[in-house]
Steps between C-alpha positions, in 0.01 A plus 500: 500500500403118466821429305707679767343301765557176295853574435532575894376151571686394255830622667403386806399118414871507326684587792284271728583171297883571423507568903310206595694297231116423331569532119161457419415815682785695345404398151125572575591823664682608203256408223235701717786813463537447130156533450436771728757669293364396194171594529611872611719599179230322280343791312118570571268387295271801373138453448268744352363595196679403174396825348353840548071510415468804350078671468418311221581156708794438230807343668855622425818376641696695732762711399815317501743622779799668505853347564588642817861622615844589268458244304150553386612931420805404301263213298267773448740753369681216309182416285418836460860643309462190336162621404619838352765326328757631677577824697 
């Protein structure tokens, strides 16, 4: 919501300078968009544990995640003929 906003303003500081002939305000304007824009397709930054506590009070990592989508199924498959040696 905050990068939307910023990349509003953003817009809007642009299209102020290049109609009041004010570079300065264009430029500003867009390096305000850019960043707006930036910050939104930045990935998130997890935080949380870096393992799973288990009774004891051991730590173990967490599981490793799937790959998601086609390619992840046919990489899957893929290692797994290769696996067999072969079908």
């Amino acid at each position: 919501m905050l990068a939307g906003a910023g990349a509003v303003v953003g817009l809007l500081l642009l299209v102020a300078g290049a109609a009041a002939s004010l570079a300065w305000l264009g430029v500003i304007g867009f390096v305000i968009m850019f960043a707006a824009v930036a910050f939104a397709f930045a990935s998130p930054r997890q935080s949380g544990p870096a393992g799973v506590v288990r009774s004891d009070g051991r730590v173990t990592p967490p599981r490793k995640k799937r790959q998601g989508g086609l390619m992840g199924r046919l990489d899957e498959r893929w290692q797994h003929r290769r696996d067999e040696g072969g079908r």
